[in-house]
TORKOLPA-818876 format. One record per atom (N, C-alpha, C): x, y, z; chain; residue in one letter; residue number from 1. Coordinates in pm, 1 decimal, always signed. Each point is the difference from the previous one (the first is absolute). Layout:
N
+----------+----------+----------+------+------+-----+
:       xx :       yy :       zz : unit : code : pos :
+----------+----------+----------+------+------+-----+
:        X :        Y :        Z :    A :    a : NUM :
...
+----------+----------+----------+------+------+-----+
***
This chain:
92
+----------+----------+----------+------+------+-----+
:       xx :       yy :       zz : unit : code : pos :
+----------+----------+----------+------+------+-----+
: +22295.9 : +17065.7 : +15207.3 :    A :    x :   1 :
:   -102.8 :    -85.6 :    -55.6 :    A :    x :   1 :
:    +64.3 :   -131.0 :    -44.8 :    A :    x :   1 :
:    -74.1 :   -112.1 :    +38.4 :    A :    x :   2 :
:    +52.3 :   -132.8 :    -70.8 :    A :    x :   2 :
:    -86.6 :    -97.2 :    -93.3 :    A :    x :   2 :
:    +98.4 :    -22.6 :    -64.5 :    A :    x :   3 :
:   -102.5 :    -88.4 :    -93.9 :    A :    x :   3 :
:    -49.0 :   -122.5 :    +61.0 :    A :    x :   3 :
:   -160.6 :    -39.0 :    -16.9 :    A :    x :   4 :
:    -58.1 :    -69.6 :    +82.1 :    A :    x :   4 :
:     -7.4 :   -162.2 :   -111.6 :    A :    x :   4 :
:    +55.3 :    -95.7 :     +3.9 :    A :    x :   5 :
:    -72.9 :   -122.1 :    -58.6 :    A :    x :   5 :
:    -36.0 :   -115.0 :   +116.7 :    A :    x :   5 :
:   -125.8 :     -4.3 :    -22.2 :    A :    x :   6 :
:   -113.1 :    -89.1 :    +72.9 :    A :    x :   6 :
:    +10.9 :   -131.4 :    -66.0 :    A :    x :   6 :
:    +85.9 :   -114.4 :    +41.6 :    A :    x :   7 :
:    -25.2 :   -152.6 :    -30.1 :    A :    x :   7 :
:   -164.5 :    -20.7 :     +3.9 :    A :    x :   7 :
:    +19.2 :    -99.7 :    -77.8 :    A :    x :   8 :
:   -162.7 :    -22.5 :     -9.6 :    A :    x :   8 :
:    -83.7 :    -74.0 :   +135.8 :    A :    x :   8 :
:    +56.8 :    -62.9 :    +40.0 :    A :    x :   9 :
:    -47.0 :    -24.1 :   +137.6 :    A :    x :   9 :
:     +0.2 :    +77.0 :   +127.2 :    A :    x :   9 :
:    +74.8 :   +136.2 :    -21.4 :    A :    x :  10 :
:    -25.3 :    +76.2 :    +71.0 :    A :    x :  10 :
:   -134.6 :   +102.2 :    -25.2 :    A :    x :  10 :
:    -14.3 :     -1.3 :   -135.1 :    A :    x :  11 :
:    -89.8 :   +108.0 :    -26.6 :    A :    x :  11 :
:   -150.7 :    -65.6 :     -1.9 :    A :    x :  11 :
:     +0.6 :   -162.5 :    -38.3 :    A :    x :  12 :
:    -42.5 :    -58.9 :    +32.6 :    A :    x :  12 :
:    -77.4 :     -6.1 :   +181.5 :    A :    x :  12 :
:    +58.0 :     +6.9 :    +90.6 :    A :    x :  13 :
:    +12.1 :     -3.5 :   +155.7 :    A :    x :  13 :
:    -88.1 :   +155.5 :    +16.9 :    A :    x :  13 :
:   +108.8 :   +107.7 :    -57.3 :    A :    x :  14 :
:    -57.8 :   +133.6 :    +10.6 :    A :    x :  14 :
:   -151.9 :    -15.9 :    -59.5 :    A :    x :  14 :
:    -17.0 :     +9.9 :    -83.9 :    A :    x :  15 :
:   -129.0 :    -12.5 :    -90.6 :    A :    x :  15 :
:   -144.9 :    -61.7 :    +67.8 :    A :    x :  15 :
:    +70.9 :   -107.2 :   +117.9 :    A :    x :  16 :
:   -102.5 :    -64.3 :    +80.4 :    A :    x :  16 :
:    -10.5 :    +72.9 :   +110.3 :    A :    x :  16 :
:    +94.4 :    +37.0 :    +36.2 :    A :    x :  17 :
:     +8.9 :   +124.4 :   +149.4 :    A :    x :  17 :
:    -86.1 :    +99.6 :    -14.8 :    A :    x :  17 :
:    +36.3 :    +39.6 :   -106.2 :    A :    x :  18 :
:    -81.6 :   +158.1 :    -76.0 :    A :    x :  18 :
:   -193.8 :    -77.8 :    +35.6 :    A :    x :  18 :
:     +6.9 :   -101.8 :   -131.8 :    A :    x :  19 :
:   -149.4 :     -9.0 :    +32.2 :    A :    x :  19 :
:    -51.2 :    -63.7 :   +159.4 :    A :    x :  19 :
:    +58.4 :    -63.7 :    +36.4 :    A :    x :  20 :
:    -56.7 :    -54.1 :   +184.8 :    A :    x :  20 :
:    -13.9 :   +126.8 :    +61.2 :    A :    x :  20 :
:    +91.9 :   +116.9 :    -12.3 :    A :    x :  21 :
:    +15.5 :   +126.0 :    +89.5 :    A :    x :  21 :
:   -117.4 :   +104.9 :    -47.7 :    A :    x :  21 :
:    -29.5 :     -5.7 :   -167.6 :    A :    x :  22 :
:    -95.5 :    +76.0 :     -8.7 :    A :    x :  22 :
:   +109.1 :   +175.5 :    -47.9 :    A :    x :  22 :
:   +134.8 :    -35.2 :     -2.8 :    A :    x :  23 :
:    +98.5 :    +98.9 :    -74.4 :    A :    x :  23 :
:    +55.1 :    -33.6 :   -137.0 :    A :    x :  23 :
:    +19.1 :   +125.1 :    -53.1 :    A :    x :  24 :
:    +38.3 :    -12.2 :   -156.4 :    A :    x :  24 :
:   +149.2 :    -44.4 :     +1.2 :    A :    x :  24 :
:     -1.8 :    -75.0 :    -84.5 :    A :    x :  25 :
:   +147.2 :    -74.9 :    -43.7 :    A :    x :  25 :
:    +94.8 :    +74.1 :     -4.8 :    A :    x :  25 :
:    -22.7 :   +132.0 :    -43.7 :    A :    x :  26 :
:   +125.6 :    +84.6 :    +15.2 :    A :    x :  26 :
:    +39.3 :    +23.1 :   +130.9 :    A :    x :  26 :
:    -83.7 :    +33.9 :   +129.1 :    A :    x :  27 :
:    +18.4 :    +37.7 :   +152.2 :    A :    x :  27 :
:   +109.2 :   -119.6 :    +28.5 :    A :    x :  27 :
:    -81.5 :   -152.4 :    -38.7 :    A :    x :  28 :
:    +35.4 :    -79.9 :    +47.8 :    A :    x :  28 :
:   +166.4 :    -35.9 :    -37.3 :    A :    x :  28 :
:     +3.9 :    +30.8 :   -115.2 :    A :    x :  29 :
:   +146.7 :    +27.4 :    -37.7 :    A :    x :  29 :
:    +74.4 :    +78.6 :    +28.7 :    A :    x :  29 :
:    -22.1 :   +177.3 :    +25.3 :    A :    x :  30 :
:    +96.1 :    +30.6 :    +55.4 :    A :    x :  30 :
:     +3.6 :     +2.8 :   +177.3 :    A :    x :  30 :
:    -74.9 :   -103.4 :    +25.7 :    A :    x :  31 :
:    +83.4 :     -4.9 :   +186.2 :    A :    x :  31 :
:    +62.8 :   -139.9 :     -1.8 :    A :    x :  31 :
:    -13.5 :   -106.9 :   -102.0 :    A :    x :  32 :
:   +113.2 :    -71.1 :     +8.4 :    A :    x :  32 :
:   +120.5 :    +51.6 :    -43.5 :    A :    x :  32 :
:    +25.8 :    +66.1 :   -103.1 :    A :    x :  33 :
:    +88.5 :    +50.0 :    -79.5 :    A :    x :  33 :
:    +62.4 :   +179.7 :   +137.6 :    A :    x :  33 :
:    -94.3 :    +28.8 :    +91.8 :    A :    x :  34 :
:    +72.3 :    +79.3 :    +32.4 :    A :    x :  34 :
:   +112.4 :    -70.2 :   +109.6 :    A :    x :  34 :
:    -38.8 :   -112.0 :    +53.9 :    A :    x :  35 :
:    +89.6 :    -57.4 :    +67.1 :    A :    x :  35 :
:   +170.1 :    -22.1 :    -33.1 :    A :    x :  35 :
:    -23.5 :    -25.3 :   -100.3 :    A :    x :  36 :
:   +129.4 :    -57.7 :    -88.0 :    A :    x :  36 :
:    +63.4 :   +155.8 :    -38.5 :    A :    x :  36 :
:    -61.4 :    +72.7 :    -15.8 :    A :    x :  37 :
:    +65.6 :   +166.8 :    +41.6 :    A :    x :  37 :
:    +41.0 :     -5.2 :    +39.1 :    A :    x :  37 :
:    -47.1 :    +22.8 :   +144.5 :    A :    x :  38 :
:    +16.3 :    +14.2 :    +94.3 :    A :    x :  38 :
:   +193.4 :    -47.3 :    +30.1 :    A :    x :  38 :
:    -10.1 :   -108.4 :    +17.4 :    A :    x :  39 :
:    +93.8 :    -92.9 :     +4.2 :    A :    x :  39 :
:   +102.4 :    +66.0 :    -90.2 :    A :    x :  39 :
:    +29.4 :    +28.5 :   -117.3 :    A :    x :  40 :
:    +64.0 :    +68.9 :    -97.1 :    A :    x :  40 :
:    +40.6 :    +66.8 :    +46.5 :    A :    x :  40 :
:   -110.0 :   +130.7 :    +20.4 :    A :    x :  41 :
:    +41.9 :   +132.5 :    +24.7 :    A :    x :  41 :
:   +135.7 :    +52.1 :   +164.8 :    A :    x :  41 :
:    -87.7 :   -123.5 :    +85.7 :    A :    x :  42 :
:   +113.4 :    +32.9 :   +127.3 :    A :    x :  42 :
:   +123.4 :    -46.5 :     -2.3 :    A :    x :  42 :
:     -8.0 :   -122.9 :    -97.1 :    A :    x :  43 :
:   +168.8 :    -52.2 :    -11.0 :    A :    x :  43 :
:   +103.2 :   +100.8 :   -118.9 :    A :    x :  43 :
:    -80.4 :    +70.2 :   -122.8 :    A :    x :  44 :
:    +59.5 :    +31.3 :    -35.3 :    A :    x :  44 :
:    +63.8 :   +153.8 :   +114.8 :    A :    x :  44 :
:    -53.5 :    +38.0 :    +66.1 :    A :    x :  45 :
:     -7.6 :    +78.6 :    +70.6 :    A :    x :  45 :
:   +140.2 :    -32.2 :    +82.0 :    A :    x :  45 :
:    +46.5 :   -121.0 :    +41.0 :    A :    x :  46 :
:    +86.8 :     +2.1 :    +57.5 :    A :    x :  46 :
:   +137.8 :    +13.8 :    -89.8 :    A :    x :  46 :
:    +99.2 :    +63.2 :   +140.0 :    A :    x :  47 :
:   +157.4 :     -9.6 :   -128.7 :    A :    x :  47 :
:    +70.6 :   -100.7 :    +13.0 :    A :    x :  47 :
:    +44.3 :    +18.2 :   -137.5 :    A :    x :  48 :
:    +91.1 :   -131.4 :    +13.7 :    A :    x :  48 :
:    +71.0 :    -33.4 :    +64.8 :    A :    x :  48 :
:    +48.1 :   +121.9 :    +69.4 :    A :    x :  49 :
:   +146.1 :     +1.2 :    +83.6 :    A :    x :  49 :
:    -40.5 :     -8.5 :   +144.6 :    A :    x :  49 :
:   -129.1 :     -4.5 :    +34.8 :    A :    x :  50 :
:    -15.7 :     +8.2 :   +120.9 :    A :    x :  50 :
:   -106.6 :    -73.9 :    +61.6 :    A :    x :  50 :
:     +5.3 :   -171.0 :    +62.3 :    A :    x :  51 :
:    -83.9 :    -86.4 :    +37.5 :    A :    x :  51 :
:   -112.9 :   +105.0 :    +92.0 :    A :    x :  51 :
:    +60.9 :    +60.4 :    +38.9 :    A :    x :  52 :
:    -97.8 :    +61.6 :   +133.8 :    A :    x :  52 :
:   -105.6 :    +57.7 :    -51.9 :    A :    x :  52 :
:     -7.6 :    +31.6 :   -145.9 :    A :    x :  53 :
:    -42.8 :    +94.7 :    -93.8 :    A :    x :  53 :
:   -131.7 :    -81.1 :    -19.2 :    A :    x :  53 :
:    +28.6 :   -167.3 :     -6.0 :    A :    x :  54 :
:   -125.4 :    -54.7 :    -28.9 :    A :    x :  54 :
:    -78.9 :    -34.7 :    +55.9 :    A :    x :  54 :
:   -184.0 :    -55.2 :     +2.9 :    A :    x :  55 :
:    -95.6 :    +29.1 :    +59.5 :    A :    x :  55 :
:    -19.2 :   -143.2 :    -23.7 :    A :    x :  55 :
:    -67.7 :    -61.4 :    +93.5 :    A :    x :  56 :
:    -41.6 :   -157.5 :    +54.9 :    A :    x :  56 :
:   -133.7 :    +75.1 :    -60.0 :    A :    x :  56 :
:    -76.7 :    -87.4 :    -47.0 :    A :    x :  57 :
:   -122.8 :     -9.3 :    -64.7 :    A :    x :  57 :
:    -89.4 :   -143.7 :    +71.7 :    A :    x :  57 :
:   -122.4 :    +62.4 :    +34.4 :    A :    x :  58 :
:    -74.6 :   -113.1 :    +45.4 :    A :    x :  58 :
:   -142.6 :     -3.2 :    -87.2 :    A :    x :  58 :
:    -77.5 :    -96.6 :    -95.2 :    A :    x :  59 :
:    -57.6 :    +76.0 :    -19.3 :    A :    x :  59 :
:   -127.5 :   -135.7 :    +32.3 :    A :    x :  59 :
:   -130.5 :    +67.7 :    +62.8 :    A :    x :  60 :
:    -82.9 :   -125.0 :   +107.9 :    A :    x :  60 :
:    -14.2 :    -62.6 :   -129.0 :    A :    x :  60 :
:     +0.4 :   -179.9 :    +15.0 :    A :    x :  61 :
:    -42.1 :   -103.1 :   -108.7 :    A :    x :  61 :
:    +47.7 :    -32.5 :    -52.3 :    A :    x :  61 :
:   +121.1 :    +59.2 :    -50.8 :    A :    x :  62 :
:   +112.7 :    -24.6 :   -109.8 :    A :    x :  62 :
:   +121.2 :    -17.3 :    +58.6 :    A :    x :  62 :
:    +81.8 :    +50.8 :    +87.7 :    A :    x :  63 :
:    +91.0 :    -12.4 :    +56.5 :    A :    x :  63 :
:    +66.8 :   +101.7 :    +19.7 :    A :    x :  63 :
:   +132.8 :    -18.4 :    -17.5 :    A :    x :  64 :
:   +127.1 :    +65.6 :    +82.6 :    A :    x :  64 :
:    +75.3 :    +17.2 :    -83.8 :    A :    x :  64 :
:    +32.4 :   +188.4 :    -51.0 :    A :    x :  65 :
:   +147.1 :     +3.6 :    -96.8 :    A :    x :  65 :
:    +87.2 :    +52.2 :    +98.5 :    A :    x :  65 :
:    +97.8 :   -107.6 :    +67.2 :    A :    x :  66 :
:   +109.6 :    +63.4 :    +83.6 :    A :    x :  66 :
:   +148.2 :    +44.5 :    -76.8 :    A :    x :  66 :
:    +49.7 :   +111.9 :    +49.9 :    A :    x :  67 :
:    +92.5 :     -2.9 :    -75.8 :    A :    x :  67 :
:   +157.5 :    -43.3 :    +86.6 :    A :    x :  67 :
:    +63.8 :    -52.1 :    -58.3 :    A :    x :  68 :
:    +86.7 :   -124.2 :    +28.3 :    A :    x :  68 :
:   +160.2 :    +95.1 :     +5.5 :    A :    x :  68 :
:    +74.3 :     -4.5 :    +98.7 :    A :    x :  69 :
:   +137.3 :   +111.1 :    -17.2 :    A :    x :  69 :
:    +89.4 :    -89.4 :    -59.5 :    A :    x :  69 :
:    -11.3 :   -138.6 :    +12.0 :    A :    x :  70 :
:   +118.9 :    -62.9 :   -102.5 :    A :    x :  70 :
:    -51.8 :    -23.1 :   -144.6 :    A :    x :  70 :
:   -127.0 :    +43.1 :    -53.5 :    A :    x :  71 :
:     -1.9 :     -1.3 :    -96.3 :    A :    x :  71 :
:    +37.0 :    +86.2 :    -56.8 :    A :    x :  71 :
:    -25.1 :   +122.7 :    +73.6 :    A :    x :  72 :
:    -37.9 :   +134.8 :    -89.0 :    A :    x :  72 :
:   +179.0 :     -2.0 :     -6.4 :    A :    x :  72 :
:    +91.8 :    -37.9 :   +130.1 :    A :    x :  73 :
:   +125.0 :    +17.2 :    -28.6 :    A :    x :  73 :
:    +72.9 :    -89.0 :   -127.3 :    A :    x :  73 :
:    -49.7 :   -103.8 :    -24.4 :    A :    x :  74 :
:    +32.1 :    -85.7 :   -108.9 :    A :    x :  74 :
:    -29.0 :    +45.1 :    -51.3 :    A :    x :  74 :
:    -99.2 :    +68.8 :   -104.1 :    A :    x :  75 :
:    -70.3 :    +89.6 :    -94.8 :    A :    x :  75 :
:   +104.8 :   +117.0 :    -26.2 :    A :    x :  75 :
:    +51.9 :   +108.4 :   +126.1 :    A :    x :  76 :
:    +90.9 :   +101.1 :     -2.2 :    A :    x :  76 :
:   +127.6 :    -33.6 :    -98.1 :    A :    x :  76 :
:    +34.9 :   -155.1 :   +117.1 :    A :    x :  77 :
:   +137.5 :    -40.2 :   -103.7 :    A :    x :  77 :
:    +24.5 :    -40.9 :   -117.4 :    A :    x :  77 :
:   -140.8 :    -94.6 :   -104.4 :    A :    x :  78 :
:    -17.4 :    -24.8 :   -109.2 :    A :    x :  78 :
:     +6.3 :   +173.1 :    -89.6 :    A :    x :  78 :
:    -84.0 :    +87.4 :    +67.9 :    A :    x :  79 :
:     -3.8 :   +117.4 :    -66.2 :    A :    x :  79 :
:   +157.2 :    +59.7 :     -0.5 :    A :    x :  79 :
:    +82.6 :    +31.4 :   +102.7 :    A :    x :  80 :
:    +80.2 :     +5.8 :    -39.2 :    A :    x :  80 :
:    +88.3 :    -43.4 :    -77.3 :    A :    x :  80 :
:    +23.7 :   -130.6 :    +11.6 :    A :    x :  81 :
:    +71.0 :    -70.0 :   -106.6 :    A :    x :  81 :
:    -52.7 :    +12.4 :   -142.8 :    A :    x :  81 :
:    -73.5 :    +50.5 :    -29.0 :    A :    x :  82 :
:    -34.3 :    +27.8 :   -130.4 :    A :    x :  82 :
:    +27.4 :   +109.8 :    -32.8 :    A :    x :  82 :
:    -18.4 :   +113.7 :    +82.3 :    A :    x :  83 :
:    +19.4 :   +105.6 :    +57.4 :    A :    x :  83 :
:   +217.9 :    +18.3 :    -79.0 :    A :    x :  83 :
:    +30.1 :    -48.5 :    +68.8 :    A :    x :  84 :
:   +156.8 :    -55.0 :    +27.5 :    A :    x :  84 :
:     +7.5 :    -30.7 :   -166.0 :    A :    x :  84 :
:    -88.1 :    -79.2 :    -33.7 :    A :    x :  85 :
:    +75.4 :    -90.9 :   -169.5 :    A :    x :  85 :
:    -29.4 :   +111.2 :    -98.8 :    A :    x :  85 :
:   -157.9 :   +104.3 :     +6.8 :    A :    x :  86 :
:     +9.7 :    +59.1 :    -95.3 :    A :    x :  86 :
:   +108.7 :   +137.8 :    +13.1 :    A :    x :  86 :
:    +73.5 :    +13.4 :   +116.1 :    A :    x :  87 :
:    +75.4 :    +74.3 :    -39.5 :    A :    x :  87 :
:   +148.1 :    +16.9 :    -16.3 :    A :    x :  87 :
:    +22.1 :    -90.0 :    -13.7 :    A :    x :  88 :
:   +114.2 :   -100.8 :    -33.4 :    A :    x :  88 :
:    +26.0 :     +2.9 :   -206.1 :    A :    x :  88 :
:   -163.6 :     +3.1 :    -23.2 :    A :    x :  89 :
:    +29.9 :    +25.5 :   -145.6 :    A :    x :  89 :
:    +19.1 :   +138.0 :    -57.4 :    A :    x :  89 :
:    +80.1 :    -39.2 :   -115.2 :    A :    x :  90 :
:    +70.3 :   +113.5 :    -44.0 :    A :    x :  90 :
:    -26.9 :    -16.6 :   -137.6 :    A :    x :  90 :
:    -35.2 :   +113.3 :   -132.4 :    A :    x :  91 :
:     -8.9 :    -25.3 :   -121.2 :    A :    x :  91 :
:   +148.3 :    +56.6 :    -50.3 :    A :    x :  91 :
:    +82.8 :    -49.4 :    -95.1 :    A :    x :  92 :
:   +147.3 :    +79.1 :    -17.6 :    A :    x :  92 :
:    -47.8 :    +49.4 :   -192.0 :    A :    x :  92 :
+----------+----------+----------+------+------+-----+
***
């Protein structure tokens, strides 16, 4: 479950959708809001360790979440290196 905050011009936008469509504001909110799930749920889905792992997302109107192998590899190596510094510390 995620916590949902609606900018006012979005809820605003929704609020007009809802009444032109003749659906309750809540419907209308959660199928924008399931999109952005959506999106969440498959990337967290992928591993870290493994580009192949992740899922190109298309979604009609909005666009394209591609996932990128020199990022995710830049991402790997920042994680490691942190990875690397916290264990490097020692309490005596």
């Amino acid at each position: 479950m995620y916590i949902r905050t609606v900018p006012k011009e979005i809820k605003d936008l929704l609020h007009k959708i809802a009444k032109e469509q003749g659906y309750e504001y809540k419907l209308v909110e959660d199928v924008y809001f399931q999109e952005f799930e959506f999106v969440a749920d498959q990337m967290a889905m992928g591993d870290r360790r493994n580009y192949d792992s992740y899922q190109n997302i298309l979604l009609k109107y909005l666009g394209s979440f591609i996932s990128n192998e020199k990022h995710i590899n830049k991402l790997i190596e920042i994680g490691d290196a942190k990875d690397d510094k916290d264990d490097k510390i020692s309490i005596q």
